[in-house]
N, C-alpha and C positions, 0 to 999 in steps of 0.2 A: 640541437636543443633538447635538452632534459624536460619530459614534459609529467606533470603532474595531476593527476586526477584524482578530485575530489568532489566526485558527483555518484556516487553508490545510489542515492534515493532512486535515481532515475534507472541504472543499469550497474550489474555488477559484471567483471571480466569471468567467464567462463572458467573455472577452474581444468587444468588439463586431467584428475584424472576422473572429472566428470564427462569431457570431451570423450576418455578413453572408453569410458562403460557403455557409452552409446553408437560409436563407431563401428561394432558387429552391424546394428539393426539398423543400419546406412548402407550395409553392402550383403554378405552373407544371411543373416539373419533376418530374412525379409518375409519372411512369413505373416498372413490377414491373422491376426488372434482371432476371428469368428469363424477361422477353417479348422474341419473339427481332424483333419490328418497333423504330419508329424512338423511340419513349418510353421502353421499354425498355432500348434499346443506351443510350439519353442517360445512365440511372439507373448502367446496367452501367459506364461508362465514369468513371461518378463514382467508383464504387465503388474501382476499378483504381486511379484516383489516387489515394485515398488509402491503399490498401494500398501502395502503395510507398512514402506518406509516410513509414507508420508501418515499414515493413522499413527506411528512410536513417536513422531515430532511434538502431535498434537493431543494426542491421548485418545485417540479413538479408536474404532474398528475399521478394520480394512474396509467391513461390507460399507461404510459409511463415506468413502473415500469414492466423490465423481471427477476425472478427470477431467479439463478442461483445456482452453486453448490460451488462459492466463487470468488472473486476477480480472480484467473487465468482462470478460465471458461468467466467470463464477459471481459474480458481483450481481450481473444481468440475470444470471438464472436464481438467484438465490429472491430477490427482488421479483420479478414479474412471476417466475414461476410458484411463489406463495400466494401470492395476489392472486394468481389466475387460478388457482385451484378453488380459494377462498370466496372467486367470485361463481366459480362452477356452482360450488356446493349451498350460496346465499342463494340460487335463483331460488330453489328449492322451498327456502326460508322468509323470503320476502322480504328482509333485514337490509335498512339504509343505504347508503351509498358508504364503500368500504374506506378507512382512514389507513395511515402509513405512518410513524414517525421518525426521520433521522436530524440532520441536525444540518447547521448551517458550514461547517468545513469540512464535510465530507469529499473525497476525493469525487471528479466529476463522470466516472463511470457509476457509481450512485445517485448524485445529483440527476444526472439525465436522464436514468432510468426512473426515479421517480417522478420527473416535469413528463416523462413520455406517459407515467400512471394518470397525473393531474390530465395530459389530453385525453384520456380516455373515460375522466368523469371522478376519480380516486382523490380521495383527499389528503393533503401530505401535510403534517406540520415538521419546518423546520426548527428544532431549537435551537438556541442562541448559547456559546461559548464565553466564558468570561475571558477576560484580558492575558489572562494563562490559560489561554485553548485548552483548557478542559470543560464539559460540558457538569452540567450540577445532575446527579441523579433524581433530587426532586423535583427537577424542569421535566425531567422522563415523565416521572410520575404522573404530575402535572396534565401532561398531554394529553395521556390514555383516556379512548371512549369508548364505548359499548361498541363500536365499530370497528375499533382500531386491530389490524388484520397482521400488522407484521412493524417489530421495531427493528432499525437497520444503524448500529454506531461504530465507526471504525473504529479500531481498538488504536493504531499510531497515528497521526496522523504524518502524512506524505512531506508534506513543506515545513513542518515545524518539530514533529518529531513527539511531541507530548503524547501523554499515554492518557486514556479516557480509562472511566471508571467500573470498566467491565463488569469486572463482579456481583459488583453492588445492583447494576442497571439491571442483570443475568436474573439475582433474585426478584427483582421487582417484576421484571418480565415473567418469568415463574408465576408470582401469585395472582398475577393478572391473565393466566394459560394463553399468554399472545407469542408463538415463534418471534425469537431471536436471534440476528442475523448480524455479525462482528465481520467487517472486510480488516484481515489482518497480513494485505498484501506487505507492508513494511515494516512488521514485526515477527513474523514466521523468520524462523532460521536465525534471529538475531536474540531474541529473547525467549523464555521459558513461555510454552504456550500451554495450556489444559482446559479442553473444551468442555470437560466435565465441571474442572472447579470456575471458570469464566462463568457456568452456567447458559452457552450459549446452541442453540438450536442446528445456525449455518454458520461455518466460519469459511472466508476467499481467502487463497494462499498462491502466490507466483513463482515459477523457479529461477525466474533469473535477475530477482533481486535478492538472491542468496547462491551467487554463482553457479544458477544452472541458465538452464536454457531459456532463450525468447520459445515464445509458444507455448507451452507447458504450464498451466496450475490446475487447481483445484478447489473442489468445495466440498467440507463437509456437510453430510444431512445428517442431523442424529436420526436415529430408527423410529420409526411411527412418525417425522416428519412430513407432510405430504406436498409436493411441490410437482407442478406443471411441466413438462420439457418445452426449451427453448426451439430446438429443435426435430424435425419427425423424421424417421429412417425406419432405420434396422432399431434390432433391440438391445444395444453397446449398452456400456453400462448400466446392464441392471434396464433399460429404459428410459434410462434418465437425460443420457445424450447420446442421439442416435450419430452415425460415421466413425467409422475406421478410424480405430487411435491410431495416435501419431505414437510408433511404439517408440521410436528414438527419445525424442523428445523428455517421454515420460519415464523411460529409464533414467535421463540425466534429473529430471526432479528427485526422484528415488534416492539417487546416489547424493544429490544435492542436500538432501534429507538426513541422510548416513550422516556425512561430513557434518553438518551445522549438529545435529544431536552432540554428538562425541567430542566436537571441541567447543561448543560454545561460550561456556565458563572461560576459556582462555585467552578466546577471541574475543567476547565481551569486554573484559579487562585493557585489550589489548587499543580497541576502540575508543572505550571510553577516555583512555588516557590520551589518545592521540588529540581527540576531541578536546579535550578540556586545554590541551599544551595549545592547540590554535586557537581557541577561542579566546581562553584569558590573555593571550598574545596581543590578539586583535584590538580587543578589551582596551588593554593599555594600551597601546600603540596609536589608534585613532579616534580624534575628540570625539564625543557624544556618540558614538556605538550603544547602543545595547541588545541584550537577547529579547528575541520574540518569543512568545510563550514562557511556560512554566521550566528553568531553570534545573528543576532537580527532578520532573514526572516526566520524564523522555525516554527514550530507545538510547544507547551508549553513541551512538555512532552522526548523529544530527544534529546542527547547530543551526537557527537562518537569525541575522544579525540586520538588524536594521542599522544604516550606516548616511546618514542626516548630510547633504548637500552634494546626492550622486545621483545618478538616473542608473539602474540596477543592467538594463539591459547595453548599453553602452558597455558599462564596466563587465560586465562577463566579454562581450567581444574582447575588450583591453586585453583580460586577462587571459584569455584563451594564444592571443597574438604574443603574449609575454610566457607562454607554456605552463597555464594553470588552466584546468577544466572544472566549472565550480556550476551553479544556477541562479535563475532570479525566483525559480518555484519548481514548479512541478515541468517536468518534462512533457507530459502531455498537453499544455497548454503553455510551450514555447511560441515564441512571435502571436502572442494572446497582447491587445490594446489596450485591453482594460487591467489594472491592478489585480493581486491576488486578491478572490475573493473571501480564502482562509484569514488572509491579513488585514481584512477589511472589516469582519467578520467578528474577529476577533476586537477591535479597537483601533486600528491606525487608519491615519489618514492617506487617501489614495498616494499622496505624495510619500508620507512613509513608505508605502508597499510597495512602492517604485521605488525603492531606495534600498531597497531589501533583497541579502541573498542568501540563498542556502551551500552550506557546504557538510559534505557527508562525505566519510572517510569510511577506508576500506581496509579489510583483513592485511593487504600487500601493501599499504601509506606505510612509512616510516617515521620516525624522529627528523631524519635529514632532511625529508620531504617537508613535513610541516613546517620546520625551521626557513626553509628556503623560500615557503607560501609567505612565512611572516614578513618577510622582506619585501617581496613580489608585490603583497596587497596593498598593505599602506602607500606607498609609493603609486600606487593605481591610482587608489583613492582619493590624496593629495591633486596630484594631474589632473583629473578631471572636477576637482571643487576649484582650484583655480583659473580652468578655464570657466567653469560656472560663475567665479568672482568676476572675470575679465568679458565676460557678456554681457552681467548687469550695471558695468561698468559706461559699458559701449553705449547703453539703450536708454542709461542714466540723462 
């Protein structure tokens, strides 16, 4: 069986000669980068390259480049360790109990780092998305109190793909001098990133949702940023996160880095076309379909299609059994009971958001492939609305 994978949001395949650049620092190349002889410097110097891989992706400085163990790590340090610094330096000041703002679809490595801030006494507003998952910058606005210690909005989101309004939020953050903190685990590597023009403080970045490795991201800090460490050790980055990098790992971000800069533009295109060939397929092919979220303010490569008289999780098994790998949301909250909260969040009915899947296409999807999906889904989708007819049937 020909099998097809159309689930990128979740994981991308490894590219080999990402595999290939990391391969030394698995066997020969195994030197502590905090040993100051000659195994060591080799590890250290790996290290350095690929931080400035990942500062040329993003437009920053190497020094600004903390290594991590992937996007919920950077996500988590970026979050508690502003907070915690912020509440170090309030005791001093005698200043209210501190506020946080992000929003209501933020992936749930944010989410639960900020309900972990709420237990500890921290005030969070979440704001509210319009029906095109984008959030309004004067809802930001809106928010901000005399408290308010750190703004946190992902730049794509994960299950719908919409692009929020950085920029804009980056300036407001600016004249309000509150750090701002952009998780742009599913935009790095796929689209033009500039944390300078973003105007953002922290941005979280993953490598193996841009064909590198599990394990592996990052967070930038811009300079005079001050933040907390998550964890206490040695003095690894700068301080900032103590333990022995994973020097493999963070070579294959690097290189991950390389590739995504140099071809993007191509690969963009390449996406987006693929994207738009299965969607509008879909489109037509099955009654009352429509896209969730905003349509044209997305990342090239994301589509989640609300698809009216299916149970979403059923139909991903179907379709897995018929050799399509596709989603009902986000992968970290697979075999999750409750409906996407994104898509709840946004305007649909639980029953909608149980009727909803994502599919995200990848550098390696073809033409043949999508064509072949077209066939595959409808056909899915059909099967189990008629057995849905022939249940209410029964109970009639």
């Amino acid at each position: 069986m020909q099998r097809i994978y159309l689930d990128h949001n979740a994981t991308t395949p490894m590219l080999p000669v990402v595999l290939e650049a990391m391969l030394p620092y698995m066997g020969s190349e195994f030197g502590n980068p905090s040993s100051a002889h000659y195994f060591g410097q080799r590890a250290s110097q790996a290290i350095e390259g690929a931080r400035e891989a990942v500062a040329a992706l993003i437009g920053a400085r190497s020094s600004e480049i903390v290594f991590t163990s992937g996007g919920t790590e950077a996500d988590n340090a970026a979050i508690l360790g502003v907070v915690s610094h912020a509440q170090r330096t309030q005791k001093q000041s005698g200043r209210s109990p501190l506020h946080v703002i992000t929003t209501a679809i933020e992936h749930d490595a944010v989410l639960n780092a900020c309900r972990a801030l709420e237990a500890r006494g921290v005030s969070v507003t979440y704001v509210s998305a319009g029906r095109d998952g984008i959030v309004g910058p004067d809802a930001v606005r809106s928010a901000i109190r005399p408290e308010t210690a750190l703004i946190s909005i992902m730049h794509t989101n994960n299950e719908i793909g919409t692009l929020q309004p950085i920029e804009e939020i980056g300036q407001i953050a600016a004249e309000a001098d509150i750090p701002f903190h952009a998780d742009a685990v599913q935009s790095a590597g796929k689209i033009p990133i500039d944390v300078n023009r973003f105007g953002v403080d922290l941005l979280s970045l993953s490598a193996h949702k841009f064909y590198g490795p599990k394990g592996a991201g990052a967070l930038f800090v811009r300079k005079g940023v001050e933040i907390d460490p998550l964890l206490y050790g040695g003095g690894n980055e700068r301080g900032r996160r103590a333990g022995t990098e994973n020097v493999a790992a963070i070579v294959g971000l690097g290189k991950a880095c390389e590739l995504a800069r140099s071809e993007m533009a191509e690969a963009s295109a390449h996406l987006c076309e693929l994207r738009n060939r299965l969607e509008e397929g879909l489109l037509a092919r099955i009654h009352g379909a429509r896209v969730n979220g905003d349509s044209a303010r997305r990342v090239p490569n994301t589509s989640s299609l609300m698809l009216p008289g299916v149970e979403s999780e059923s139909l991903v098994i179907a379709l897995d059994l018929a050799g399509l790998a596709c989603s009902a949301g986000a992968a970290c909250s697979s075999g999750a009971v409750d409906p996407s909260h994104v898509l709840t969040a946004i305007g649909l009915t639980p029953a909608e958001a149980r009727a909803s899947l994502r599919f995200s296409v990848g550098r390696a999807n073809t033409r043949e492939e999508i064509d072949e999906a077209l066939e595959l889904i409808p056909v899915a989708v059909t099967r189990q609305r008629d057995v849905a007819t022939k249940r209410e049937l029964a109970t009639a």
